[in-house]
N, C-alpha and C positions, 0 to 999 in steps of 0.2 A: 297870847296867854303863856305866862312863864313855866303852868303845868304841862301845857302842851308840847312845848320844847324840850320839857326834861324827861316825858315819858316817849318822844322821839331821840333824846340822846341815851336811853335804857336807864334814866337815872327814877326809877321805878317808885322807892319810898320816898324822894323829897318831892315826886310829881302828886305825891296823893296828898302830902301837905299843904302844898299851891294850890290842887284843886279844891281842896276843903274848905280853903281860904277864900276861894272863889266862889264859893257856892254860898260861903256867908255875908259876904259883899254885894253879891248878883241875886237873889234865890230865884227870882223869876227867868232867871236864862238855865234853858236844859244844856247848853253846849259846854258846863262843863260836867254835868250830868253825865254826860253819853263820854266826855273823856276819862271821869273816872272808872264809871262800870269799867271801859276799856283796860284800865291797868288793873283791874282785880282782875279781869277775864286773863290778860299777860301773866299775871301771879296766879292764875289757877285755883283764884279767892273767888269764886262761881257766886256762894251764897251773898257776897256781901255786895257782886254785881248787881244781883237780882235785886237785892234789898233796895241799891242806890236808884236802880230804873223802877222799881213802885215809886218811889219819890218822886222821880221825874214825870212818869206818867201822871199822877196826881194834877201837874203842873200844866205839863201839855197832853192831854189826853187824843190830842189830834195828831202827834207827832207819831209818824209809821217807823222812823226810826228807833222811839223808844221800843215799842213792841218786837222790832226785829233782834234789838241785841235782848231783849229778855229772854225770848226763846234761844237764841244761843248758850244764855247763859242757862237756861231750866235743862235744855239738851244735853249741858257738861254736867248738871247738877245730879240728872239719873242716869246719865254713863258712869259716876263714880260712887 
């Protein structure tokens, strides 16, 4: 995935454009799900993490990974 590579290169706003892309292309795949949260989480955009892993959960409600970055992200959401 071309988001994955650009939010591994720190190219931070054009990865959340890929992943957007990707998620309208895919909707049934969490895996770019779990990479966008990731770049909010990096940009310290907590609420719009959490936002994008309900979606995800939604999808795959069995996935433990969703759940674990949501609490990460709730955890920064009442630290700030």
């Amino acid at each position: 995935m071309i988001g994955s590579q650009l939010k591994r290169s720190g190219q931070l706003d054009q990865a959340i454009v890929q992943l957007n892309e990707a998620i309208q292309l895919a909707p049934e795949s969490v895996e770019p799900y779990l990479e966008l949260a990731q770049v909010h989480l990096d940009r310290r955009q907590y609420d719009r993490s959490f936002e994008v892993l309900k979606q995800a959960i939604q999808l795959s409600p069995d996935d433990a990974r969703l759940y674990h970055q949501a609490g990460i992200a709730l955890k920064e959401i009442r630290i700030t």
